[in-house]
C-alpha positions in Angstrom: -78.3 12.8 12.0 -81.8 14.2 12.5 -82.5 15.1 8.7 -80.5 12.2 6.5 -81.9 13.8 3.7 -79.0 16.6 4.6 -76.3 14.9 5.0 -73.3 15.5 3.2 -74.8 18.8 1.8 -72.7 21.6 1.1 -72.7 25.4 2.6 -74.8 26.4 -0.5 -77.5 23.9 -0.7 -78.3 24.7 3.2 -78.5 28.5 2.3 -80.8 27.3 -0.4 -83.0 25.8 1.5 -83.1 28.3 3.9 -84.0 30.7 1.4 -86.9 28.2 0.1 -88.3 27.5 3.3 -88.5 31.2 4.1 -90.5 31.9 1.2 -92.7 28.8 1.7 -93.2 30.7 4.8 -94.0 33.9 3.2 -96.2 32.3 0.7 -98.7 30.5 3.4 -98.6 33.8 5.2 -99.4 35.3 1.9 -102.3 33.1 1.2 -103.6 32.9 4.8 -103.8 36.5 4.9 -106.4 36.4 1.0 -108.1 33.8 2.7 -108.9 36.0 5.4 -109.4 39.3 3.1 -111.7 37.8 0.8 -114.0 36.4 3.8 -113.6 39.4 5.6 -112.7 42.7 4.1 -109.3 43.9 3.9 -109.5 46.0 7.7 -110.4 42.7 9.0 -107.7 40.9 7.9 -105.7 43.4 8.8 -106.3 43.7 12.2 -106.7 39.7 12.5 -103.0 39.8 10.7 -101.5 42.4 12.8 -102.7 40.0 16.1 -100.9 36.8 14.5 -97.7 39.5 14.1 -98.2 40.3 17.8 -97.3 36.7 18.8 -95.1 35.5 16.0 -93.0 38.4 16.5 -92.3 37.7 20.3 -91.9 34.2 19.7 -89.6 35.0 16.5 -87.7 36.9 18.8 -87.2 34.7 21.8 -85.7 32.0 19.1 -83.1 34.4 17.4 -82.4 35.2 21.2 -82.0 32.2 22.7 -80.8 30.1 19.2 -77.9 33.4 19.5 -77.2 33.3 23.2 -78.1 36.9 23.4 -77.8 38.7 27.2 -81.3 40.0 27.9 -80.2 43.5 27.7 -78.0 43.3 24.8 -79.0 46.4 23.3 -78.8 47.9 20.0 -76.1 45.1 18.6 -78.5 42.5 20.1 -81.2 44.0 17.9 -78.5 44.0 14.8 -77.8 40.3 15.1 -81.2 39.4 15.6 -82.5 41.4 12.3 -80.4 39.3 10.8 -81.6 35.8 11.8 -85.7 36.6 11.0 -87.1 35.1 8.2 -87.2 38.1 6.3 -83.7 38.4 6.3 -83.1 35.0 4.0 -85.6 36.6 1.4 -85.8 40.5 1.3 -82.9 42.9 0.7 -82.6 45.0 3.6 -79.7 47.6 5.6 -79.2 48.6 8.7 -77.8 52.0 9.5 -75.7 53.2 12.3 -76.7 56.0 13.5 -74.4 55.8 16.6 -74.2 53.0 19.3 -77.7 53.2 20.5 -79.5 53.8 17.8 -80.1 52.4 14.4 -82.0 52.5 11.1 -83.4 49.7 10.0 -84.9 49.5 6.0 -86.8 47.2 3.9 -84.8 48.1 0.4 -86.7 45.0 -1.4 -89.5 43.4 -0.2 -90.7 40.6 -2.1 -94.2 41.3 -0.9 -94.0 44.7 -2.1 -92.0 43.4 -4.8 -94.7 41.5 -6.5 -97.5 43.8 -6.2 -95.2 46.1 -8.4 -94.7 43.7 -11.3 -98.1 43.4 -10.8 -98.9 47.3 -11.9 -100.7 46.9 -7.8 -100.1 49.6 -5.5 -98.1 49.2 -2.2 -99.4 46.9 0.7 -100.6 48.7 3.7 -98.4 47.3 5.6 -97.4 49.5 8.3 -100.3 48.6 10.9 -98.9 45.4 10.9 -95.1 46.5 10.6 -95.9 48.6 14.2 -96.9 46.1 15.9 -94.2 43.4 14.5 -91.2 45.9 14.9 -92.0 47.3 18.4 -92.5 43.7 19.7 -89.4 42.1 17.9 -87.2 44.6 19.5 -88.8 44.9 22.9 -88.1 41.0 23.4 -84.9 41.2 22.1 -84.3 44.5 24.5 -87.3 45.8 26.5 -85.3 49.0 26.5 -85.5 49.6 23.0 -87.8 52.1 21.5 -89.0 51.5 18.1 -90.6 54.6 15.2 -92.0 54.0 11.8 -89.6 56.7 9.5 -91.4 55.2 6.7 -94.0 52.3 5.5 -96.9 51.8 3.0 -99.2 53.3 2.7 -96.7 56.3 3.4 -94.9 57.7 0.8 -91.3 56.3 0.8 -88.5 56.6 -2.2 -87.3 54.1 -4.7 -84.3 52.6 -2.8 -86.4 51.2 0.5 -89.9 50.6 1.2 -90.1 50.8 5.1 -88.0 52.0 7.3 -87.6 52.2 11.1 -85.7 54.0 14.2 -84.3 51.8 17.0 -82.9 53.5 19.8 -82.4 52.9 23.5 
């Protein structure tokens, strides 16, 4: 085996460590992203973050897609599966609505991001600069058919049960 340190582990342990690496993952983007604020101003690292989110996305993408076996134009359940498999997904609470077969709603209910900044008594991330660059170009290279729309993400108003949420629809 590649990883000895994993053999014999159980189903659980392996979702563990999913879940663990994810939010190593989260917490180096996290820190990269102060790192870049506090030398730059915040609409710096923005704009810096929402070019790293341009590529990561794609290549995020391309993973799920191939790691899946997903047809190139596999449409909205494409899309479903692949929401599924992103980092996010091991670490955040989120839903996906059917809205009917080619189109779907996709929310953030707990981000742990957004999450954090609450406890904190901060207000919401901007995030949604980033989120329409990362959403439009997750979807497009899972299905260059699919449209993507922001319904929802800070600093936009949202309610209590999600914090973004976005249209997919072919």
């Amino acid at each position: 085996m590649k990883y000895p340190l994993l053999d014999h582990k159980d189903r659980e342990f392996l979702i563990s460590l999913l879940e663990d690496m994810a939010k190593r993952w989260l917490a180096h983007d996290g820190l990269w992203f102060q790192a870049v604020e506090k030398e730059l101003g915040m609409e710096a690292a923005i704009k810096i973050d929402a070019a790293a989110w341009e590529k990561f996305s794609k290549v995020e993408a391309e993973r799920i897609k191939a790691m899946l076996g997903l047809p190139d134009n596999g449409g909205i359940p494409a899309l479903k599966k692949a929401l599924g498999l992103r980092l996010y997904a091991f670490i955040n609470k989120q839903e996906i609505i059917d809205v009917d077969p080619n189109k779907i709603i996709f929310r953030m209910n707990d981000c742990r991001v957004q999450s954090a900044r609450k406890r904190k008594g901060l207000p919401d991330f901007p995030c949604k600069t980033v989120g329409l660059v990362e959403y439009s170009i997750f979807a497009k290279s899972i299905d260059p058919r699919i449209n993507t729309r922001c319904l929802a993400c800070p600093p936009d108003e949202h309610p209590d049960d999600y914090y973004c949420a976005w249209e997919f629809w072919i």
